[in-house]
C-alpha angles and dihedrals in degrees: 000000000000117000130216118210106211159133124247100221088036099108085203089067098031079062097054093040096055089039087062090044086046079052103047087245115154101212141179117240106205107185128237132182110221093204083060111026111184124246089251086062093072096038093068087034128032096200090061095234143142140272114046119188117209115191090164128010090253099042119063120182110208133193132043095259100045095049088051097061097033085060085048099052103043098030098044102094078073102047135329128235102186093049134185141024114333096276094061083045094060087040084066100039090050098055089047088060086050097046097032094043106023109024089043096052093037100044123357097045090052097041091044096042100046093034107041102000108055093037080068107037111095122243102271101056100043112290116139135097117334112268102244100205095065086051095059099048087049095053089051102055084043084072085056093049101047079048089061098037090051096051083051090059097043090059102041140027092242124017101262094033141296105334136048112283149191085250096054087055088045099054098040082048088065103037092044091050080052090039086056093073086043093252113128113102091220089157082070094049117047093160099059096033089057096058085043091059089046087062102033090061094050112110103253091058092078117086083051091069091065101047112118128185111223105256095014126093116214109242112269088266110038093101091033105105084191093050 
């Protein structure tokens, strides 16, 4: 069986997790803490990132991107995930980069460092209270990216176009890492929060929903389909 190294609040995992569900791929989740990262880590990727994709024990398969299109290329008789001609190809492409590049540094690397990272880290590196001030820039440019995610629902069935995409679980990887600490101002946003109910009722959703982070209790309506 393939196996997946990961965090569970890394939106970088949560993507790849949801895209082998998408694909019908059993796969085993082997956890790793991105504030200590082991020494094999490094020894399948250098960068030291997560996640890392096994499908065998000798071939690992490392960054976002590249894992992306690996699961596409070798999973896509089943189902494809950057559907459609080359234009709707490059559609997809492009709102990973957004969500993977600028939703990520705007919005998921603040919230996550200054919420789960930093409460870990010891002293000396880093660890103590969130800076709050981080967290409320982030938040702030949150309210910019639901905008731009409802307008994109409000034009097409699915973010990137008229089918399920790698950029619909992209971008419901990093909302639903956020959703986990209950903000998120849905209520502001309908049309986005409707499209993020369509795909947070999707089966491989799923095993998301019961993730929990040592210490931190998931918000009253992470789990909750009918939020």
């Amino acid at each position: 069986m393939p196996s997946l190294i990961h965090f569970t609040l890394d939106p970088f995992s949560r993507r790849i997790r949801l895209a082998l569900a998408e694909y019908g791929v059993p796969v085993e989740l082997i956890d790793e803490l991105p504030w200590d990262p082991s020494a094999d880590i490094f020894e399948l990727n250098p960068a030291g990132t997560l996640p890392v994709y096994l499908e065998d024990a000798a071939t690992p398969v490392c960054g976002i991107e590249a894992i992306g299109e690996f699961l596409e290329e070798t999973k896509s008789d089943r189902l494809s995930l950057i559907p459609g001609d080359v234009f709707a190809r490059a559609e997809v492409r492009r709102l990973l980069g957004w969500f993977d590049g600028k939703f990520y540094a705007e919005v998921s690397e603040p919230i996550l460092t200054e919420k789960v990272i930093r409460r870990f880290l010891r002293q000396e590196k880093g660890g103590g209270g969130p800076d709050t001030g981080r967290v409320r820039q982030a938040m702030a440019q949150l309210r910019s990216h639901l905008d731009y995610i409802g307008h994109l629902a409000d034009c097409r069935p699915w973010l990137a176009g008229d089918g399920l995409s790698l950029a619909d679980l992209s971008a419901a990887a990093h909302l639903s890492a956020i959703d986990y600490f209950g903000d998120v101002p849905w209520a502001e946003y309908p049309a986005a929060k409707s499209w993020f109910q369509r795909v947070k009722s999707r089966p491989s959703f799923r095993p998301l929903l019961a993730d929990m982070v040592r210490g931190i209790t998931p918000g009253p309506h992470y789990a909750d389909l009918d939020f």
